[in-house]
Structures are given as structure tokens and as C-alpha cells.
C-alpha positions in Angstrom: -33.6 -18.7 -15.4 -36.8 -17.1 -14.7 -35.2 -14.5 -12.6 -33.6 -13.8 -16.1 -36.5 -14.3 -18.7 -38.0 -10.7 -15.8 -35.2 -9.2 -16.0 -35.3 -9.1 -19.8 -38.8 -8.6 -19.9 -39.3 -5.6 -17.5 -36.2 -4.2 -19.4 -38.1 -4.0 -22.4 -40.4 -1.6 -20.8 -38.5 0.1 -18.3 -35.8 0.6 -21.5 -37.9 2.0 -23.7 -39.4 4.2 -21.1 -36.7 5.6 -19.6 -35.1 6.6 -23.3 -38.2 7.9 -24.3 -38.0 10.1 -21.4 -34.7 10.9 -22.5 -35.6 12.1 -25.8 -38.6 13.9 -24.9 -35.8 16.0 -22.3 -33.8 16.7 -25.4 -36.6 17.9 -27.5 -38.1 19.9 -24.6 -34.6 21.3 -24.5 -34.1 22.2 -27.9 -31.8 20.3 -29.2 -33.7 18.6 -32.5 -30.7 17.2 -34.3 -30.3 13.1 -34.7 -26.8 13.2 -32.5 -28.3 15.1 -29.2 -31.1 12.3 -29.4 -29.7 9.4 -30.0 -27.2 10.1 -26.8 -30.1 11.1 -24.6 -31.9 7.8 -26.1 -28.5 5.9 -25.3 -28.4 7.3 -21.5 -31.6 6.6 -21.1 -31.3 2.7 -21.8 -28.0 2.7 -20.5 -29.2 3.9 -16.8 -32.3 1.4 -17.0 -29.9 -1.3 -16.5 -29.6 -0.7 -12.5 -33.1 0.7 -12.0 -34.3 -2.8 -14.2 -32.7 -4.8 -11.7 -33.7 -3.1 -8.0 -37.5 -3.4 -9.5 -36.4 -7.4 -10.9 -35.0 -7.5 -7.1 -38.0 -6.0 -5.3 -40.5 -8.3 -7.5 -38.6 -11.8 -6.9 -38.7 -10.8 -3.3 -42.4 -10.4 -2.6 -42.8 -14.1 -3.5 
């Protein structure tokens, strides 16, 4: 359960980093309408799901 409760907690961050990165990319790119962000900020969560879970992995396995 706690491995969990860190997974949820560093994707909260990692999330809402990554699609923030995403729609600063899509901006920086030129593409200002709502669907062009919303998919970059989609991707963006999306792909935090695997990199969420190495760092989860990497954390729980220093202890």
C-alpha cells in the first residue's frame, strides 16, 4: 500500500510536470488553439505513467 500511496503522490508532480512541458512545446511551436494543447497536455500525463513508476522503482529500492 505505501508503494501505491508514492506512486500516486510522485504522479501528481511528475504529471503535472511533464504536461506542462508539453504545453509549453505546443506554445513554443505555435500552435495556440485549445485542441493542440489539450493533446500535448494529454501526452504529457499519459507518458508520465512509465517514467512515474522507474522513479517509484528506483526510490523503494534505496531503502
Amino acid at each position: 500500500m505505501q508503494r501505491f500511496m508514492l506512486f500516486l503522490v510522485l504522479h501528481i508532480f511528475i504529471g503535472a510536470t511533464m504536461a506542462g512541458t508539453g504545453v509549453i512545446a505546443a506554445l513554443s511551436m505555435g500552435y495556440g488553439t485549445v485542441g493542440p494543447i489539450l493533446i500535448a497536455a494529454a501526452i504529457g500525463f499519459v507518458a508520465s505513467f512509465p517514467v512515474t513508476w522507474i522513479v517509484q522503482k528506483r526510490i523503494t529500492s534505496l531503502g
